[in-house]
N, C-alpha and C positions, 0 to 999 in steps of 0.2 A: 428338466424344468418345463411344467406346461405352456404351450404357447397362448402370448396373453392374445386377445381379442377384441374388436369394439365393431359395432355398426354405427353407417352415419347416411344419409341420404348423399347422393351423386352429386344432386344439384346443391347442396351444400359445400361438398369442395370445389367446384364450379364457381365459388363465389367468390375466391380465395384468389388474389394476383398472383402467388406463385405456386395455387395448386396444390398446398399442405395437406399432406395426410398424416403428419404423425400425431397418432393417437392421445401422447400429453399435448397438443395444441388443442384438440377438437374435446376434449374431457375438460379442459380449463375452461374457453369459452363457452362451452353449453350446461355446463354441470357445476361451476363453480362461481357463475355470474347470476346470480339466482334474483339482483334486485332489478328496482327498475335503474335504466341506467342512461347516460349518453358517449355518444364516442369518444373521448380523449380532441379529435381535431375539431369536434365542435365546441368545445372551450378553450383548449389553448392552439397560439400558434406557434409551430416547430423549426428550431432553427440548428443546424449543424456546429460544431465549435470547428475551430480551426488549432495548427500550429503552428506556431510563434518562437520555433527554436532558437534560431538566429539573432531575437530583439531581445532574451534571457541576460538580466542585470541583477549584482549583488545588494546595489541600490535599490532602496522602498520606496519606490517612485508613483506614480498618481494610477498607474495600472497593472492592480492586482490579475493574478492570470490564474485562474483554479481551473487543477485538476483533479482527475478520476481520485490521486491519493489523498486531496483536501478534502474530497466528501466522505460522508458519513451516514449509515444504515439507520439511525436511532436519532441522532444528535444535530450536531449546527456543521458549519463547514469547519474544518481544524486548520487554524493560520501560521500552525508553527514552522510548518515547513513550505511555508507559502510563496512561489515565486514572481517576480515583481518583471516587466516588459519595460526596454527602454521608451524616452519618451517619443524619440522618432517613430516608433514604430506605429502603424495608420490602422484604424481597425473601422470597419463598417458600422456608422451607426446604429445600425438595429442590431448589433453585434455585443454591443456596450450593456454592461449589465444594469438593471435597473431592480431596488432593493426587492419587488416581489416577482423578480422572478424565481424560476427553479431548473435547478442544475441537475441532471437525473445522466448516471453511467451507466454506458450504454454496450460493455464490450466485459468479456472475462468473467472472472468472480465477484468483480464490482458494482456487476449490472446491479441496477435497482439503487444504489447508494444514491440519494435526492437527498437538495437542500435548498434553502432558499438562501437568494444573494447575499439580504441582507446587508450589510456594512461595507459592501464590494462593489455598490453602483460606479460606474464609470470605468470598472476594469473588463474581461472578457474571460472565455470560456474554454478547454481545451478540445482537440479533435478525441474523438471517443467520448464525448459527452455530447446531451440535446437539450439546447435550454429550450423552454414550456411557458411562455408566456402567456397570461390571462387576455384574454380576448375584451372580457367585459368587466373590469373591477366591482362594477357597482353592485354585480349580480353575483358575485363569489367572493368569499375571505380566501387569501392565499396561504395564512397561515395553517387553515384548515384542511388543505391541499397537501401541505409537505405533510402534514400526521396522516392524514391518510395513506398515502403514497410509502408512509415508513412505516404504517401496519402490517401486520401478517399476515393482514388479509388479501392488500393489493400485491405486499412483492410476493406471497404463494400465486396470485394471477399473472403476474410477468415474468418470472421463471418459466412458467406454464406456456406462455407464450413465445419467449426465447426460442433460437433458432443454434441448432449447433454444425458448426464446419471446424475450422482447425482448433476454434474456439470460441465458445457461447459468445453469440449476440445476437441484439437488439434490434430487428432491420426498422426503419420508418415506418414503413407501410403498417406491419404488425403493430407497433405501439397507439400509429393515429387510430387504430380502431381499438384500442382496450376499452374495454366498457367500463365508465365509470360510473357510480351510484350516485342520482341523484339525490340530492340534500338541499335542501331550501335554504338561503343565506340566509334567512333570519335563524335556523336550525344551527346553520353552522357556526353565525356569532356562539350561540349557547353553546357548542361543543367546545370552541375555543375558551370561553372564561372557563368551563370548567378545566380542561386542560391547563388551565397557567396558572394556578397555584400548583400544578402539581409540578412543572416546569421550573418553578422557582427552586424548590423542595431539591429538584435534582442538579439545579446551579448550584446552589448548598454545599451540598455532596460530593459536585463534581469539581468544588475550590479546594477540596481538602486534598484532592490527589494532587500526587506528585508523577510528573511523567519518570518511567523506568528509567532513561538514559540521564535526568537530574541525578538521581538517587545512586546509582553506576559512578556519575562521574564524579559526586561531590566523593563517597568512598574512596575511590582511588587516588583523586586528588587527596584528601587529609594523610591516606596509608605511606603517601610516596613524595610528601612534602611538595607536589606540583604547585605552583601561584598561579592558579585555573583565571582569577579576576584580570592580572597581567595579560594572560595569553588573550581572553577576550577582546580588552583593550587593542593591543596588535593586532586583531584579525580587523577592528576596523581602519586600520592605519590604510592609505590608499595611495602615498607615497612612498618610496625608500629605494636606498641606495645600496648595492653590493659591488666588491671587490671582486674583478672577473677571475683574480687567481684564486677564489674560493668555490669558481662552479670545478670542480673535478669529478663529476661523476663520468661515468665510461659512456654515456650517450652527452655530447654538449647540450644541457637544457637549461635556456634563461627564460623557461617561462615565470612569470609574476607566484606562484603558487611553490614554485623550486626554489625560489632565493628571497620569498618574504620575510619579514622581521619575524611574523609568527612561526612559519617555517625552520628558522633558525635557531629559534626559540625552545623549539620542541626538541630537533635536532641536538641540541647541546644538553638536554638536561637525557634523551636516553642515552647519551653514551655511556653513563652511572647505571651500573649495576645489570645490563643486560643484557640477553644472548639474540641469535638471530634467528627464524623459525627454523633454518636450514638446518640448524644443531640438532633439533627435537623432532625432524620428522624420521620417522621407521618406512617411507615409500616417498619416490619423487613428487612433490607436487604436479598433479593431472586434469586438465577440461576432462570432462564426459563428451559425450559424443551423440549425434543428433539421433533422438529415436526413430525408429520403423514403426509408428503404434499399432496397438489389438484394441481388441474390446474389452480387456481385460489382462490380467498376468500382474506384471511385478509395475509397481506405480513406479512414476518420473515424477523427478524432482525439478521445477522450474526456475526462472527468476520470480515469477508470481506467487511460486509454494514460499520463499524465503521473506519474511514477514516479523522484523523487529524482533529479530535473534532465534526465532523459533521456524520450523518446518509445517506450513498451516495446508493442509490439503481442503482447502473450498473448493478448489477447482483440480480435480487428477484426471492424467492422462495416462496411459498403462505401453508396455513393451512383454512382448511375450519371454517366457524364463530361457528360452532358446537365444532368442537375441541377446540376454543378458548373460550366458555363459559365453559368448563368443566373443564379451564386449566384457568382460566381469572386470580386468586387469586394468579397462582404462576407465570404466564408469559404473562400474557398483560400488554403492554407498551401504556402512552399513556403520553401527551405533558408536557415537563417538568419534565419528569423522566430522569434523569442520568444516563449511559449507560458506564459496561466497563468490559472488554473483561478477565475473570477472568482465564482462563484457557491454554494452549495448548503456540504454538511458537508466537500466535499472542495477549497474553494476554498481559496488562497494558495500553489498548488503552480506553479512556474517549470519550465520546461523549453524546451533552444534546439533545433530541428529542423533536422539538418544532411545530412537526406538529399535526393535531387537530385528525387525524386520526387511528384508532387502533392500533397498531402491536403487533407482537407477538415476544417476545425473544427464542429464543435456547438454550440449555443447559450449553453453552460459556458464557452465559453473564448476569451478575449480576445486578438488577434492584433497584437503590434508588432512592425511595421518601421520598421526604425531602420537611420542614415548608417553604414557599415563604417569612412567614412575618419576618422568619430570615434570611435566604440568596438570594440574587438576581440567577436565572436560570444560565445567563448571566455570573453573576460574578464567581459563581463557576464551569462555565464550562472553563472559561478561570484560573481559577485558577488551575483547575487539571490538564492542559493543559502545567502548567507553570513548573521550576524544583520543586517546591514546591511538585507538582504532582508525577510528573515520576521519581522523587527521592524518594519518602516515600512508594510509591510502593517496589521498590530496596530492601527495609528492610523490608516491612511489608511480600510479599510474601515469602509461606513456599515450603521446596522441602523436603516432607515426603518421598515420591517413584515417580517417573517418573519423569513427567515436570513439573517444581516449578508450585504451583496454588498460586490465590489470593483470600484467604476463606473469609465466610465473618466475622468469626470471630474477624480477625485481621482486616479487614476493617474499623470495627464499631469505632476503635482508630487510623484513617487518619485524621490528625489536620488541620483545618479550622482556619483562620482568625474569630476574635469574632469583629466586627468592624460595624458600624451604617450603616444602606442602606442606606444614602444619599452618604457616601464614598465607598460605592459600586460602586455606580450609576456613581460614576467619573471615576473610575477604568474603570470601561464598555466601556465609553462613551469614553473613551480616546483611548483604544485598538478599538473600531473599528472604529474612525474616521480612526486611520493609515492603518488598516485591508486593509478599502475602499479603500484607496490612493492603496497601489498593486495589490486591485481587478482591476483597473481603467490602469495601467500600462499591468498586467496580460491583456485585450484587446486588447491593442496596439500591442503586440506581438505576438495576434492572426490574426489579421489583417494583420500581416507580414506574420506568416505560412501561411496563406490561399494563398498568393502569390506563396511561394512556391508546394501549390495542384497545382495551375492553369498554372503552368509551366510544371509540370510534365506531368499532366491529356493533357495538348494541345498536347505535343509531342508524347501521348500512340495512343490517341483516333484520 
């Protein structure tokens, strides 16, 4: 491969606080900033997130707390999986969100995901985000701000700018200087109204989806006679009582999540009809193990790769094929192994890996192979997918010291449907006929954003 090349004047990387020479840094800024522009810190000012682990309540309390996984590359921030900070907990006023500002990730394969507050004033921000407050309202629309910053244009220039060490980020310094194009606020009211009918168009569109794990769990629920509405009901119950001759598992655990009403709930109805993964697997349940990375070789699989049942390589990291034959027995992954994220804040996340190609796991992530001629790939990836799943986790996970793990001890007794593969095959077939239908919507709305690039991008450039 020829070796690539670029010139740049001296006193150019001279200018640079930490001295950058790499080539996609100095190609972004000079070559792909082509309008007139101003810094980033002379319109907004930058403020660090914090976290707030400690003040995390089940309660929808007065301060909403977004993170890196509430925001969104195209869209608004997403509340569903939105965590709420108790009311003790003290946050710095200028810390507190206020409805124009924006929320921009600043670490991983998230970089670049911006949004504006919006309906989240008075809550706060996580660490690995930088909120961007408007210096001067009068003189900028900030809804015009989050479209730009979510066009192709800007996040092709912040990538570009990203810095990478064990893993792409964001540094301050680099951001307060991205150059932004100037646009006259009266320019930008007109960029916005034309944007909001198109905006509308994509609320439209975006009421008709149904999220995947809806769609998952109503399925299983009607297939398997669950009362999904009941169990709701119990998970907000916030009292209750248990008989201590009923805690018997082999570790004594009376936590709140081990002997809830829901818990017990769940508890008694799989004892009907089903086996335990221990029965189905063909290899012991195994962690991967921490890679030695290259530049290249056979990808690793993270907790970041594992991304709502599927294996999303936005961001890879590689192990040379040497390291992975000496490691193959305890951390190669390969099609049809089950994948889930056993450890740290991003564990109890599933995903089935159906590509034909090697990988390699990491120390995060536990690897089951399991008999095909008893359970369908398919089925049980939507199965663990479903609450069936991510409730049996709740109770299996142990928190000896630090951050609850999910060993595989307890794993080996996560109750499976015992039920014929031809009524697998329906389950399947039925969940991603509907899948398709909002991947097939899920375009339509791309097709709208991209409207909104081309609006933006005409006015920059």
């Amino acid at each position: 491969m020829p070796l690539k090349q670029f010139t740049t004047d001296f006193q150019e990387l001279t200018k640079h606080q930490y001295l950058r020479f790499d080539e996609k840094f100095w190609f972004t800024t000079k070559n792909l900033a082509t309008y007139d522009y101003a810094l980033l810190k002379d319109i907004f000012y930058l403020l660090n997130g914090n976290s707030y682990t400690e003040f995390y309540t089940e309660e929808k309390t007065d301060i909403p707390y977004v993170r890196i996984g509430d925001l969104s590359f195209k869209h608004n921030i997403d509340d569903k999986n939105l965590i709420y900070l108790d009311e003790s907990c003290e946050i710095n006023e200028d810390k507190k969100l206020r409805k124009d500002d924006l929320i921009l990730a600043t670490i991983g394969a998230t970089i670049g995901k911006i949004n504006l507050a919006r309906e989240f004033e008075g809550g706060t921000f996580s660490n690995n985000t930088i909120l961007l407050r408007l210096k001067d309202k009068e003189k900028h629309n900030p809804y015009f701000y989050e479209k730009l910053f979510q066009s192709n244009l800007l996040q092709k220039y912040i990538w570009g700018v990203v810095s990478q060490k064990a893993q792409p980020n964001l540094q301050s310094y680099d951001l307060k200087n991205v150059k932004i194009p100037l646009v006259a606020k009266s320019i930008q009211d007109q960029i916005v109204a034309q944007i909001e009918p198109i905006e509308k168009k994509i609320k439209e569109l975006k009421s008709q989806i149904t999220p995947p794990q809806e769609i998952i769990n109503k399925v299983f629920a009607r297939e398997f006679g669950f009362d999904l509405e009941k169990f709701e009901e119990l998970k907000k119950e916030r009292f209750f009582e248990t008989d201590i001759s009923e805690i018997t598992t082999s570790l004594i655990r009376s936590t709140v999540v081990q002997n809830s009403s829901r818990t017990r709930f769940l508890k008694s109805f799989l004892k009907r009809d089903t086996i335990f993964l221990k029965d189905i697997l063909t290899k012991p349940i195994k962690r991967g193990k921490q890679p030695e990375y290259t530049e290249g070789g056979i990808k690793v699989i993270k907790t970041l790769n594992i991304q709502k049942g599927q294996i999303v390589f936005d961001e890879v990291q590689f192990v040379s094929e040497s390291f992975l034959k000496d490691n193959e027995e305890k951390a190669g992954v390969y099609k049809d192994d089950m994948l889930l994220t056993s450890t740290g804040m991003g564990r109890g996340k599933f995903a089935l890996y159906d590509d034909e190609e090697t990988c390699f796991a990491d120390s995060h992530i536990s690897i089951i192979r399991f008999n095909k001629q008893r359970i369908l790939p398919y089925f049980l990836n939507y199965y663990c997918q479903s609450f069936f799943g991510t409730e049996q986790l709740k109770y299996i996970e142990m928190h000896i010291k630090g951050t609850p793990e999910i060993y595989e001890a307890q794993l080996n007794y996560f109750q499976i449907p015992d039920i014929p593969l031809k009524s697998q095959q329906k389950i399947v077939d039925e969940i991603k006929t509907e899948l398709d239908k909002q991947e097939e919507m899920k375009k339509k709305i791309e097709t709208q954003r991209n409207k909104i690039d081309e609006i933006i991008e005409k006015a920059v450039i």
